[in-house]
VOMIVO-845195 format. One record per residue: residue number from 1; x, y, z of N, C-alpha, C in turn. Coordinates in steps of 0.05 Angstrom, whole numbers. Example, Ala and Ser with C-alpha at 12.3 -4.5 7.8 and 13.67 -1.06 7.14 Angstrom:
[1 [264 -114 156] [246 -90 156] [264 -66 156]]
[2 [257 -45 142] [273 -21 143] [258 1 157]]
REM end
This chain:
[1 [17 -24 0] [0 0 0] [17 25 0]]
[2 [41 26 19] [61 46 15] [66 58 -10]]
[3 [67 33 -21] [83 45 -48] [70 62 -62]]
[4 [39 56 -63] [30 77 -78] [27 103 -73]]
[5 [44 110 -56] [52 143 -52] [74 149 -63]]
[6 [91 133 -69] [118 139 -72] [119 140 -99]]
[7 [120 170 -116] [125 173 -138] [159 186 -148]]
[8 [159 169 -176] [179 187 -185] [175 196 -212]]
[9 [193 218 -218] [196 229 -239] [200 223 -264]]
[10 [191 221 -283] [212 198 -304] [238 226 -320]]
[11 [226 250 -315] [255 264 -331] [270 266 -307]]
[12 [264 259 -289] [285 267 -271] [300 233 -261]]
[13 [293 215 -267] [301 189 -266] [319 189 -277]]
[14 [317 201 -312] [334 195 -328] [350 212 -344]]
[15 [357 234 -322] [374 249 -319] [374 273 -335]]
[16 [357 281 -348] [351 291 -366] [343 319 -358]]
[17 [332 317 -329] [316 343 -326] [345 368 -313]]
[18 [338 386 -322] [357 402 -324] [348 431 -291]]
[19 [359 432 -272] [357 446 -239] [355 474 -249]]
[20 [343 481 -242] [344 513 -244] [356 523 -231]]
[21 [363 558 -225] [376 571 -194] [355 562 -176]]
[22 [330 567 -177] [313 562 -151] [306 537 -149]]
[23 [312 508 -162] [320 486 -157] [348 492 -140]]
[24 [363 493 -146] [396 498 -128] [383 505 -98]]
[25 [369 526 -109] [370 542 -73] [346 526 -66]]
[26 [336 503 -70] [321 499 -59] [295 515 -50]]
[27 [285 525 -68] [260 557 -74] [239 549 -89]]
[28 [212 551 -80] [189 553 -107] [191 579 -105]]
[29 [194 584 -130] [186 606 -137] [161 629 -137]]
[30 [148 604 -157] [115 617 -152] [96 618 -119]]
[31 [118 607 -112] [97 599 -82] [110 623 -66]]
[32 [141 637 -65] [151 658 -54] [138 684 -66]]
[33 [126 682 -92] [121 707 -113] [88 712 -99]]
[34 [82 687 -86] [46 693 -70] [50 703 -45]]
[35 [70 689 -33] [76 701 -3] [88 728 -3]]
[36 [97 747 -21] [108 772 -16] [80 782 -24]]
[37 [63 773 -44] [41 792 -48] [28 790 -21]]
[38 [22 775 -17] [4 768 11] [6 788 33]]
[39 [33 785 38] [55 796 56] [45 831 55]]
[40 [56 839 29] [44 856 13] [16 874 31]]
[41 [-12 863 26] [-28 868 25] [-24 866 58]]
[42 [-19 844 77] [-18 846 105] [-2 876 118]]
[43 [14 883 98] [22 909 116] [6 936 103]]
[44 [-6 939 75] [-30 954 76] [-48 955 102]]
[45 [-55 921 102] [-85 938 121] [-70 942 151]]
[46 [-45 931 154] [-43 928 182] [-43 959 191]]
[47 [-35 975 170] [-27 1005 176] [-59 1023 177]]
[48 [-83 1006 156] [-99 1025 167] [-112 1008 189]]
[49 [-116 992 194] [-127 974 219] [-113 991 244]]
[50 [-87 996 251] [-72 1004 274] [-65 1032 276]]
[51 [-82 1048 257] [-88 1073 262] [-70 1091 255]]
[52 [-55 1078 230] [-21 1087 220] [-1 1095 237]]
[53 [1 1058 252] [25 1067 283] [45 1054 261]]
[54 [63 1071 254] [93 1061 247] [106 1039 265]]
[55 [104 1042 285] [120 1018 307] [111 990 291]]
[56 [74 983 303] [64 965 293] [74 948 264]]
[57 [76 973 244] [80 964 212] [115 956 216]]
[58 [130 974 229] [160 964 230] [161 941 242]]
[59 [147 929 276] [156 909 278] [148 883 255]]
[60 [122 886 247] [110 867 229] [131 870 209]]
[61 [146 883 192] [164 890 179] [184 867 186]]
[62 [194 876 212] [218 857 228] [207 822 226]]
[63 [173 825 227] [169 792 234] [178 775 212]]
[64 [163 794 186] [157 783 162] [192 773 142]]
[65 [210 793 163] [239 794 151] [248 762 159]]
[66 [252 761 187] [257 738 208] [238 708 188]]
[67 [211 715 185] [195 696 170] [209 686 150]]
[68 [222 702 123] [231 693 111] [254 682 107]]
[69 [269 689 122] [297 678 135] [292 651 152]]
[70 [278 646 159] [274 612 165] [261 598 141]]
[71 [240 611 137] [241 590 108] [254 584 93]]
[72 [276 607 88] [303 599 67] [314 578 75]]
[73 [321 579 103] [332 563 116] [319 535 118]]
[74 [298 537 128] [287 512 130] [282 499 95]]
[75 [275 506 83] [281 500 43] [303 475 48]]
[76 [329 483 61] [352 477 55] [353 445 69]]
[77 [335 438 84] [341 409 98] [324 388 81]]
[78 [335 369 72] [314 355 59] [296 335 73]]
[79 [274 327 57] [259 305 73] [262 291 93]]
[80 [289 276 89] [295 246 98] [304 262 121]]
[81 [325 288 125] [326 294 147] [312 306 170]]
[82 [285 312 156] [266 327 173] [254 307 187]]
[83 [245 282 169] [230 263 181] [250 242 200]]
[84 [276 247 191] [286 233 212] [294 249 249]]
[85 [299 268 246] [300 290 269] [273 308 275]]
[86 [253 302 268] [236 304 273] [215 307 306]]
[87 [230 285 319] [218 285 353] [241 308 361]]
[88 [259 320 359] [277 337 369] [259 373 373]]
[89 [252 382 342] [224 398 347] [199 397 367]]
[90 [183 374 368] [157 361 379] [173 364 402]]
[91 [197 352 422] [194 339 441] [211 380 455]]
[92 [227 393 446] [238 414 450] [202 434 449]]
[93 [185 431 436] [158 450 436] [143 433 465]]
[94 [143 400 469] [131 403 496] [144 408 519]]
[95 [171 410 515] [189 424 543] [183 455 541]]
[96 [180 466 521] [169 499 522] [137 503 535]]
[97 [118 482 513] [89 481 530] [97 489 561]]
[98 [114 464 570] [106 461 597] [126 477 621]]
[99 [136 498 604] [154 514 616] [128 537 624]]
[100 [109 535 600] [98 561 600] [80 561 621]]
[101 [72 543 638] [48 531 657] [63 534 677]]
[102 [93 546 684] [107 543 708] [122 580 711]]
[103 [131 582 678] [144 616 673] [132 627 659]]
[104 [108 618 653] [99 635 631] [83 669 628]]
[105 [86 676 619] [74 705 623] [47 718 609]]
[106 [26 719 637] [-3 717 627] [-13 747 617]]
[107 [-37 741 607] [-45 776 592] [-81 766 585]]
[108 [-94 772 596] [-127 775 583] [-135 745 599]]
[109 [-121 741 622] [-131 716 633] [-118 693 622]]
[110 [-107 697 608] [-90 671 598] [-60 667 601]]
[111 [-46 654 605] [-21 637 603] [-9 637 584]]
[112 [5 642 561] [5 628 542] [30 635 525]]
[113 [44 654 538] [74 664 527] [101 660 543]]
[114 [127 661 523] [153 663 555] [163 687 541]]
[115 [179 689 561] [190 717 558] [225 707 558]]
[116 [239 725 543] [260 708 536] [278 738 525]]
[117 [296 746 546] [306 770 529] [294 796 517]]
[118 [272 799 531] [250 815 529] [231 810 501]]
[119 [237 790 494] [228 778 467] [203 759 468]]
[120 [174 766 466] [158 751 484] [150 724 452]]
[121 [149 706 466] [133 691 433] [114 665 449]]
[122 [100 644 434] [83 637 443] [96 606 437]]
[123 [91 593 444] [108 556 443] [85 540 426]]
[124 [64 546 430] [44 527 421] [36 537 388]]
[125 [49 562 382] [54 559 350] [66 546 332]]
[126 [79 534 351] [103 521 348] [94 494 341]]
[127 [80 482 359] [63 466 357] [54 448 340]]
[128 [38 477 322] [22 479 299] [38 460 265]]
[129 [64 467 278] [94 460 253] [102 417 263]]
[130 [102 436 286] [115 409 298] [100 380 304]]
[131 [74 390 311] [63 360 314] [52 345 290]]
[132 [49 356 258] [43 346 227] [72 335 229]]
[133 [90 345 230] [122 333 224] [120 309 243]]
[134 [123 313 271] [122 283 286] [108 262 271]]
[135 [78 268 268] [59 245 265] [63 238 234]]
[136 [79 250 207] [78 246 185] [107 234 191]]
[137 [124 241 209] [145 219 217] [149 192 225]]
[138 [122 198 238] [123 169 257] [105 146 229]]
[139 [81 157 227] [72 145 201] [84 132 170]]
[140 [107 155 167] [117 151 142] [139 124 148]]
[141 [140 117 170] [160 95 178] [145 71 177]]
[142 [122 73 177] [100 49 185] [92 32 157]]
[143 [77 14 158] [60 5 137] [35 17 138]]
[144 [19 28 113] [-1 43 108] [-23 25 97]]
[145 [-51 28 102] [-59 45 129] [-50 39 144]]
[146 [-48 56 166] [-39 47 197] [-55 38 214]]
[147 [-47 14 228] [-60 3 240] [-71 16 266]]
[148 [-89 -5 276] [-107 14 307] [-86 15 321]]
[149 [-62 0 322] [-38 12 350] [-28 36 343]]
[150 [-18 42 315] [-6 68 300] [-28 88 296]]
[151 [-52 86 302] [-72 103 309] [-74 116 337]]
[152 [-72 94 352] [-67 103 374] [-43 128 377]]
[153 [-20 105 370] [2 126 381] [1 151 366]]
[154 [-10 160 338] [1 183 322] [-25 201 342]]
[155 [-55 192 359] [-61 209 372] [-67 217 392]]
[156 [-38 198 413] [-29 200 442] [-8 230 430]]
[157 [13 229 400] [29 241 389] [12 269 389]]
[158 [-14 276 388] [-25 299 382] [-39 308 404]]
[159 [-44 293 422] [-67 300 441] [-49 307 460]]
[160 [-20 303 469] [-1 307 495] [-6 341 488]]
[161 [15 340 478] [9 369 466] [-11 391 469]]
[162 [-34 383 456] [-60 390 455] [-65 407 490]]
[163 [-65 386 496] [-72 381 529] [-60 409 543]]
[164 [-32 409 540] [-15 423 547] [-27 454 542]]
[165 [-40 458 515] [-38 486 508] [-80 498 523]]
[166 [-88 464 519] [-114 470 532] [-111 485 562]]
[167 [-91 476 577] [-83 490 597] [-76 516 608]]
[168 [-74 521 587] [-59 555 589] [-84 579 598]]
[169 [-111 582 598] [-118 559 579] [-131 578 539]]
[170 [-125 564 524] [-122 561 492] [-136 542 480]]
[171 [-160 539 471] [-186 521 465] [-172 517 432]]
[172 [-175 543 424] [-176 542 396] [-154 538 388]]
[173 [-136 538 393] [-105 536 378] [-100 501 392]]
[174 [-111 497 425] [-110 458 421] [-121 449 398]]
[175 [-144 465 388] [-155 441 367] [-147 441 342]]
[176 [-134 471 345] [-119 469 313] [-92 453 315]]
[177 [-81 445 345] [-56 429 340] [-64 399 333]]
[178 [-91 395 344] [-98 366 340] [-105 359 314]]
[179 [-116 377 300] [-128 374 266] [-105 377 249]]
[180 [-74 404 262] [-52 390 244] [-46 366 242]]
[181 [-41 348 266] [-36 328 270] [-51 302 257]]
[182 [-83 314 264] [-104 296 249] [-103 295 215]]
[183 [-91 322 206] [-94 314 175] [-66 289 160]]
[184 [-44 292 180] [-29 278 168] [-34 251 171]]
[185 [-52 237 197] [-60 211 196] [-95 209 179]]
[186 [-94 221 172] [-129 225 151] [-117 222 118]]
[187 [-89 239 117] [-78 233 90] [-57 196 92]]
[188 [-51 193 114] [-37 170 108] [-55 149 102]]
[189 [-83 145 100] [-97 128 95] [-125 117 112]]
[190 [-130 134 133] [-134 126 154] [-158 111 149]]
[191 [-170 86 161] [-203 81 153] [-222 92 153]]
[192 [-247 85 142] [-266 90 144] [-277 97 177]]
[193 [-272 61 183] [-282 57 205] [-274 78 225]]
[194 [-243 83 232] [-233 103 249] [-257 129 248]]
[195 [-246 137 223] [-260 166 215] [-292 163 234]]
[196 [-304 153 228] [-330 144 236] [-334 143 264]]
[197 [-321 121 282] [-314 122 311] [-301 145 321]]
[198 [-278 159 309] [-272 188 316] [-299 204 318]]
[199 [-316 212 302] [-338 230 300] [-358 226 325]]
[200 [-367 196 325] [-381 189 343] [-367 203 379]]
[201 [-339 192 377] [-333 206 398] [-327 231 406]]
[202 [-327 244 380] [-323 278 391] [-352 288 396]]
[203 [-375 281 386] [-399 280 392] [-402 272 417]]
[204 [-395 252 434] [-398 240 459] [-387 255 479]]
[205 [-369 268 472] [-356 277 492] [-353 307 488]]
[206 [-371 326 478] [-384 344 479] [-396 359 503]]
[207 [-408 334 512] [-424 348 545] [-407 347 562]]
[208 [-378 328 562] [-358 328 578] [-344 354 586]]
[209 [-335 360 554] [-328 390 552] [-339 420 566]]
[210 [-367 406 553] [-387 429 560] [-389 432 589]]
[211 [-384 415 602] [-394 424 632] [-373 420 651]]
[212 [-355 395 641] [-326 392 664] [-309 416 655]]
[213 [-300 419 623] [-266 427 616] [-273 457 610]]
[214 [-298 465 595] [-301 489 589] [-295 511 609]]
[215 [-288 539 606] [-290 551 625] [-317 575 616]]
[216 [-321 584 642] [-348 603 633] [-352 623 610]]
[217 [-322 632 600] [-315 653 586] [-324 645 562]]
[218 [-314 619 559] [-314 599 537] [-349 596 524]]
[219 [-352 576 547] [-380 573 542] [-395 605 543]]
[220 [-389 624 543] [-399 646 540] [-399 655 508]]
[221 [-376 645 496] [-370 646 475] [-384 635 452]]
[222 [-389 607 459] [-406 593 448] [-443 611 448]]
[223 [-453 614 468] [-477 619 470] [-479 652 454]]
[224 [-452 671 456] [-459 693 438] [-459 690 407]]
[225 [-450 662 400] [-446 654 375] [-482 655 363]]
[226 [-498 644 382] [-527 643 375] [-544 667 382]]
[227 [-536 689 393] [-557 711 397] [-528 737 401]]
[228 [-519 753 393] [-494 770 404] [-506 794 415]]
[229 [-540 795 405] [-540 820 415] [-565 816 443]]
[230 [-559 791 453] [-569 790 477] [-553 803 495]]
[231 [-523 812 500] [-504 823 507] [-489 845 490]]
[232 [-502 859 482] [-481 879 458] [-461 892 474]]
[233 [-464 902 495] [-440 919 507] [-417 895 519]]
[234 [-420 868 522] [-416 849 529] [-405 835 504]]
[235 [-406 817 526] [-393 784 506] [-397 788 465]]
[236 [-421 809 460] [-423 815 439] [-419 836 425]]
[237 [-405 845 437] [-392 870 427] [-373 866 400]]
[238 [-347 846 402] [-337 843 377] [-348 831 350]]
[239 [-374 817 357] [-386 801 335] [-407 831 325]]
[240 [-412 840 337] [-439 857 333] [-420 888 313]]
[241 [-400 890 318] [-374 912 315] [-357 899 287]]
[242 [-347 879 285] [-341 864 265] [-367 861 247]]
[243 [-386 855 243] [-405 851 226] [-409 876 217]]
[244 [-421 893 232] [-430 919 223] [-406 941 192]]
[245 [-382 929 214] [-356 944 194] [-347 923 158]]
[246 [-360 892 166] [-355 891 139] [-379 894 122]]
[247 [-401 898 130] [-426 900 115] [-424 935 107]]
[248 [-417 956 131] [-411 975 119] [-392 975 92]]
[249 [-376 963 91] [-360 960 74] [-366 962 45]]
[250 [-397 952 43] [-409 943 17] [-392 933 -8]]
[251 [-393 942 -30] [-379 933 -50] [-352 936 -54]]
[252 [-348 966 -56] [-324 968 -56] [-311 983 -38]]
[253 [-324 991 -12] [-310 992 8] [-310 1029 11]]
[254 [-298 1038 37] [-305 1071 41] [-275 1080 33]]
[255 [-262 1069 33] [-225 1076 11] [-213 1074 42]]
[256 [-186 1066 38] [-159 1051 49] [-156 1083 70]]
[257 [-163 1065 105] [-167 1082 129] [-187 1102 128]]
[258 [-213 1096 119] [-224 1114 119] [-256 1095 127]]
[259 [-246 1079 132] [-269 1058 159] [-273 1070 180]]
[260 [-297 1076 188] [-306 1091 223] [-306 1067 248]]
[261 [-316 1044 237] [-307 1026 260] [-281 1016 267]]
[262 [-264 1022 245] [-237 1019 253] [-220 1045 268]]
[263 [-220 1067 250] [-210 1085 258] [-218 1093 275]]
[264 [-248 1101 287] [-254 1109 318] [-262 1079 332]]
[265 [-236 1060 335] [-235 1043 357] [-264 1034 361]]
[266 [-281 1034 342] [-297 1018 354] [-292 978 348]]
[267 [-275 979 335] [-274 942 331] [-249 932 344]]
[268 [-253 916 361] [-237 910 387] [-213 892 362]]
[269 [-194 888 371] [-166 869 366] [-173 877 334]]
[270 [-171 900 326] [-178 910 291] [-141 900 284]]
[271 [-123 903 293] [-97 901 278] [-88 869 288]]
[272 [-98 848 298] [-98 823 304] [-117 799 285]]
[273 [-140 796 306] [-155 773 297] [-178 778 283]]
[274 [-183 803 281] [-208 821 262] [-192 835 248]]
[275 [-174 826 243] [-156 845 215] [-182 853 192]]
[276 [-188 823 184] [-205 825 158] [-230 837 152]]
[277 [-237 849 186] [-265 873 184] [-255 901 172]]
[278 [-230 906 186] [-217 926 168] [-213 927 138]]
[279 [-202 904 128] [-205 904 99] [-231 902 81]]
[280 [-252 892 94] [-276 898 91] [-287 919 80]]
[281 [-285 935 112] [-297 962 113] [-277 982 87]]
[282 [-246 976 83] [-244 1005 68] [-245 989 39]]
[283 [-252 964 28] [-241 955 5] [-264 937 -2]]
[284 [-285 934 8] [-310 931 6] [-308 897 2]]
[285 [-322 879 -8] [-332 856 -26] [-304 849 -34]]
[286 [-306 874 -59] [-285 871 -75] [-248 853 -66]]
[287 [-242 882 -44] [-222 869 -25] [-216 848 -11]]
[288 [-242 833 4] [-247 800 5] [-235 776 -13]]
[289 [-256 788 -38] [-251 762 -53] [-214 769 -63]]
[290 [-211 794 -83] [-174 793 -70] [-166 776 -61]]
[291 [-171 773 -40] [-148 764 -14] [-155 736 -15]]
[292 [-178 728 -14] [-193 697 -21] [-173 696 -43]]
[293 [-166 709 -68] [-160 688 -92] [-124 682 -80]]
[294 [-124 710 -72] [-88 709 -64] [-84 681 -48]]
[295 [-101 671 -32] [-101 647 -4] [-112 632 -26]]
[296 [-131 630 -44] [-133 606 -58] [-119 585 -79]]
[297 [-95 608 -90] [-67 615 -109] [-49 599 -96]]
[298 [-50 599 -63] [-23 595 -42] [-29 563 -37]]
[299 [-54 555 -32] [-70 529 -16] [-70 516 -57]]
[300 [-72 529 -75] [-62 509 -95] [-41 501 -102]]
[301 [-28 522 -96] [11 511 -100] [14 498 -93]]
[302 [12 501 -55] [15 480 -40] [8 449 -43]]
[303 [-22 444 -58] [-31 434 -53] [-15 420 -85]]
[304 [-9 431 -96] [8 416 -122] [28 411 -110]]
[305 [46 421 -97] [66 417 -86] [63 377 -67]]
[306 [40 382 -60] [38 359 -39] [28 330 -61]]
[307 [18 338 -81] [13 317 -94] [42 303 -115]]
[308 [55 325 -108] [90 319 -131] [106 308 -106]]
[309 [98 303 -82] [124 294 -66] [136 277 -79]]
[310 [158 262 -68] [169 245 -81] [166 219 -64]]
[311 [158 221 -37] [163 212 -17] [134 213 3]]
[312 [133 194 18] [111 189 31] [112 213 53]]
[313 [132 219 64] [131 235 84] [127 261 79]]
[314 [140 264 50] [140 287 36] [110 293 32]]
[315 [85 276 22] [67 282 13] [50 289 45]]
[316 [52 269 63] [36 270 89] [43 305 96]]
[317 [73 311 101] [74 332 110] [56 353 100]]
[318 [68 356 68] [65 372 54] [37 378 57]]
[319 [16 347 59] [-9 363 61] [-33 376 76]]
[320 [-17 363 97] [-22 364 134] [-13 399 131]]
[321 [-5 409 127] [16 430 131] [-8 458 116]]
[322 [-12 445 83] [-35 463 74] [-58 464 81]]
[323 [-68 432 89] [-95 439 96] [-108 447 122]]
[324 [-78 453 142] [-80 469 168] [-80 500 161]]
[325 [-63 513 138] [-73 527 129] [-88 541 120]]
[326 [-101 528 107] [-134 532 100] [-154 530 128]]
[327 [-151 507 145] [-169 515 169] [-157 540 189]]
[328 [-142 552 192] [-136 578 192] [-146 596 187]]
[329 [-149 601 161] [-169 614 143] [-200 621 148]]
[330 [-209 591 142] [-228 588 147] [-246 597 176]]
[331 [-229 591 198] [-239 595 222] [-237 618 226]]
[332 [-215 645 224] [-215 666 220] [-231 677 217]]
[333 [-238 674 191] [-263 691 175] [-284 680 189]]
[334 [-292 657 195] [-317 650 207] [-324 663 236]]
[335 [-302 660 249] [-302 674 271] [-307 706 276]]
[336 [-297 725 245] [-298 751 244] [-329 750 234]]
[337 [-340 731 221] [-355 739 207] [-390 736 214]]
[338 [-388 721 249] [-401 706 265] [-410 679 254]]
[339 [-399 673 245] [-408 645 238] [-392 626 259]]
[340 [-372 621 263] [-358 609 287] [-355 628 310]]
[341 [-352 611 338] [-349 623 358] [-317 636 355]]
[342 [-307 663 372] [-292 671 376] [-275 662 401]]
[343 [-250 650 377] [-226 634 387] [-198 642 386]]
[344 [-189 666 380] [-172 673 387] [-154 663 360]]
[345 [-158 656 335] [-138 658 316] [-140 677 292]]
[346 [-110 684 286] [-101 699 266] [-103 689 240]]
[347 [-116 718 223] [-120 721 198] [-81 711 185]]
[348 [-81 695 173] [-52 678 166] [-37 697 155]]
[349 [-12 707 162] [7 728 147] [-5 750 152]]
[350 [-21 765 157] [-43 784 148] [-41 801 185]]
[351 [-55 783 199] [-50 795 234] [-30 803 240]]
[352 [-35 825 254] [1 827 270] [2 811 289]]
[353 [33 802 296] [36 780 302] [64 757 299]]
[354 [86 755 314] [113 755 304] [108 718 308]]
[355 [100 703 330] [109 676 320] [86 663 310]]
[356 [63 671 302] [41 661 280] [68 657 253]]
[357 [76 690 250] [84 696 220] [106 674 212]]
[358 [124 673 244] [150 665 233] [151 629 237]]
[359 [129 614 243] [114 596 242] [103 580 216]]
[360 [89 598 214] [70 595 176] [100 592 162]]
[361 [116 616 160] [139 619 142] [156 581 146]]
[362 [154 575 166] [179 553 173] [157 527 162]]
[363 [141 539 164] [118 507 144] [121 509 111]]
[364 [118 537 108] [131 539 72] [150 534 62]]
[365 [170 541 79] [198 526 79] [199 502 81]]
[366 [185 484 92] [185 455 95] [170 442 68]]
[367 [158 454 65] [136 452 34] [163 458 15]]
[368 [178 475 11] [191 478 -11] [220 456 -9]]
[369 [225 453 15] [245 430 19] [235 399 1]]
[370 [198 400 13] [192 370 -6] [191 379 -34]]
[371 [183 402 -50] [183 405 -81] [216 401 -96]]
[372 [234 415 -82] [261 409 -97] [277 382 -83]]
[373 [260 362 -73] [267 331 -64] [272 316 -93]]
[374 [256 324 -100] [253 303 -126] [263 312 -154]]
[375 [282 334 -145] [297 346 -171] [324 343 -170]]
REM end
């Protein structure tokens, strides 16, 4: 069953195919030519979202620099060595988790940063990189499908973790460490059956949540998701404030900083996790879909990228990697847009925000390490 992941090239078998410079450097091209536009457009709005604070746009400046400088870097290690050093990442991110539950430095009721040289960053972004690489490590070693013991272990491999960042406590970024993790054993083959018994139990254990692990804030969260303006000065304030600013927005928007719910502070975390009410409001419809095609351009490369691996590990990563991506995305906007409850994640590249950025960047870099494998 393995095997049928494992593709090769036939011009590149037979020597024929000729490396480019950005073969050498280990570089997609087209996939670096989306991330500067992206990049691009993230420091437009970040400047009218943040009320044109130069600091804000310089440090984002500094993140986005740092971002790309690990991806170069990371480009440069190939497959076989990622997947073989692999628990060194995973097992160095749960000695940080669990530093952060002992040194960590809290802000809005939460836990969830260290401080390091006055340099604050977050461990469980880290996470996000590190636990698709473990579990597409541990898998790519196995026989495919993997069996119910290698089921087990790839999600004892995701849930330690998980656990750790639920603590801080961080709802939404646990579940996005568990779904990185989950997509690389969902692409290695996983069953039907699993899939099926998984569902049943996240269903079951729902009221568990709801009433043992949840906290009130939480479950507060959830219930403004169904009425926000039972609380408008309250718990509904950002949903009721976000909606209003991208519907103002209408088509094509009131022109770049010239949004009233942004500019007079009425939309809470406008240069963070509601970035995209701002782009809304000054760039209307229009500015949306933009940015949709720019993220849809990036999640196809990628997503070509993951179907050319050369290598089983190559493909698991590669696609574990984009389609955490995309739920990124997705939850973002849903969350800005009230459709999901508000969880605390960043619009991708786009938020300010130094170890989201320089995070995402070290997964592209890992994506471009599997495209020039096989050249």
């Amino acid at each position: 069953m393995q095997r049928d992941f494992v593709r090769h090239l036939k011009d590149s078998s037979s020597g024929i195919y000729r490396k480019t410079r950005w073969d050498r450097l280990h570089l997609d091209l087209p996939l670096i030519l989306l991330l500067f536009a992206l990049c691009g457009v993230g420091i437009a709005v970040l400047y009218s979202a943040s009320g044109q604070s130069q600091h804000y746009v310089s440090r984002q400046l500094v993140f986005y620099g740092i971002g790309f400088v690990v991806m170069l870097v990371a480009a440069q290690f190939p497959p076989r060595f990622l997947a073989r050093w692999a628990f060194i990442p995973y097992t160095f991110g749960l000695c940080m988790l669990a530093g952060v539950l002992f040194f960590g430095v809290g802000a809005k009721g939460a836990q969830r940063w260290l401080e390091l040289g006055g340099f604050r960053f977050q461990p469980s972004e880290i996470m996000k990189v590190a636990v698709p690489l473990m579990v597409a490590s541990y898998l790519s070693q196995r026989y495919l499908p993997p069996s119910f013991k290698h089921v087990v272990i790839a999600l004892a491999l995701m849930i330690a973790p998980a656990l750790l960042v639920g603590l801080q406590p961080d709802l939404g970024t646990a579940l996005l460490v568990v779904a990185a993790g989950f997509f690389a054993l969902f692409l290695a083959g996983l069953g039907k059956r699993y899939i099926f018994g998984g569902i049943l139990a996240v269903l079951a254990a729902i009221p568990v949540f709801w009433f043992f692990l949840m906290r009130d804030y939480q479950r507060q969260r959830v219930l403004t998701l169904l009425d926000p303006h039972a609380d408008r000065l309250g718990s509904g304030w950002n949903i009721i404030q976000s909606t209003t600013a991208i519907g103002s927005g209408g088509w094509d928007g009131k022109g770049w900083m010239q949004g009233t719910q942004s500019q007079l502070d009425f939309l809470p975390e406008s240069h963070t996790d509601f970035i995209i009410a701002v782009l809304a409001e000054d760039f209307g419809l229009v500015g949306v879909l933009a940015l949709l095609t720019l993220y849809l351009l990036i999640v196809g490369r990628c997503l070509y990228i993951s179907m050319r691996a050369a290598s089983m590990f190559g493909r698991l990563l590669a696609g574990s990697i984009t389609l955490t991506f995309v739920v990124y995305i997705v939850v973002n906007m849903g969350m800005v847009s009230g459709v999901l409850p508000v969880v605390g994640v960043p619009l991708p590249l786009v938020s300010y925000g130094g170890t989201a950025i320089v995070t995402l960047m070290l997964g592209f870099g890992m994506l471009m390490s599997v495209v020039t494998d096989r050249k």
